[in-house]
N, C-alpha and C positions, 0 to 999 in steps of 0.2 A: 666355303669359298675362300681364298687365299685374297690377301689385302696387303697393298705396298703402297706404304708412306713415305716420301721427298718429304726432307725437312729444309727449310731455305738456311744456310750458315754461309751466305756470302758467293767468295768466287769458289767454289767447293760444295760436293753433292755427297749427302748422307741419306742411306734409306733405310727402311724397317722392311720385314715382312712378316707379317705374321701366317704361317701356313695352317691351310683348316686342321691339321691332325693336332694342333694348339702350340707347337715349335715357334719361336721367335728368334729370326734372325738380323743381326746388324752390319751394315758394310759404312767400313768411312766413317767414322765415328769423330769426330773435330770439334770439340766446345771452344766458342771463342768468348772470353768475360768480357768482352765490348758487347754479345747479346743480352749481357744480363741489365744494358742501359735500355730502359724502356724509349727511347728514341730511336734506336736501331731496329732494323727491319729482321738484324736476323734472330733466329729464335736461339730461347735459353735451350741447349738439346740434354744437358746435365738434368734441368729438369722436367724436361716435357721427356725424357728418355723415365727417371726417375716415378715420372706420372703414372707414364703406360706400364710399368713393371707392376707398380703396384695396384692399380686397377686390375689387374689380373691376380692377385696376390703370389707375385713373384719375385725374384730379391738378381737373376739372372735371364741372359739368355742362353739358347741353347747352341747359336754359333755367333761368332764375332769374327767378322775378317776385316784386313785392312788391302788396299789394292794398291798402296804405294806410302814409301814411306814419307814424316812430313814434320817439320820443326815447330809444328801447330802455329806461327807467328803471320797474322794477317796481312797481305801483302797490296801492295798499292803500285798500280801500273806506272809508269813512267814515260811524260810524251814521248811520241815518234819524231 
């Protein structure tokens, strides 16, 4: 059975899938180092990305795509 992972990083959506033929795919890939303060909610994805590679003993995946491009810099809404 095929398995797809939301990882939370904020105002921004990254997901895994792993397909049952064992292919691992990544969309939206975005580490923010404000998750790497354990006070924040969002997750470390450098290494919980890092985790699952290696739990599988794998060093890649087998597609990486991105669906927009992005200055990686976490942004903060501004009243109306």
């Amino acid at each position: 059975m095929h398995k797809i992972t939301f990882y939370p990083i904020g105002n921004a959506d990254c997901c895994k899938i792993d397909l049952h033929s064992g292919q691992k795919l990544l969309f939206d890939f975005a580490h923010y180092t404000v998750a790497e303060d354990d006070n924040d909610k969002r997750v470390d994805l450098a290494a919980a990305i890092r985790e699952d590679l290696e739990a599988d003993s794998r060093t890649d995946f087998d597609v990486v795509a991105f669906s927009h491009a992005d200055d990686g810099a976490p942004r903060r809404r501004r009243a109306a």
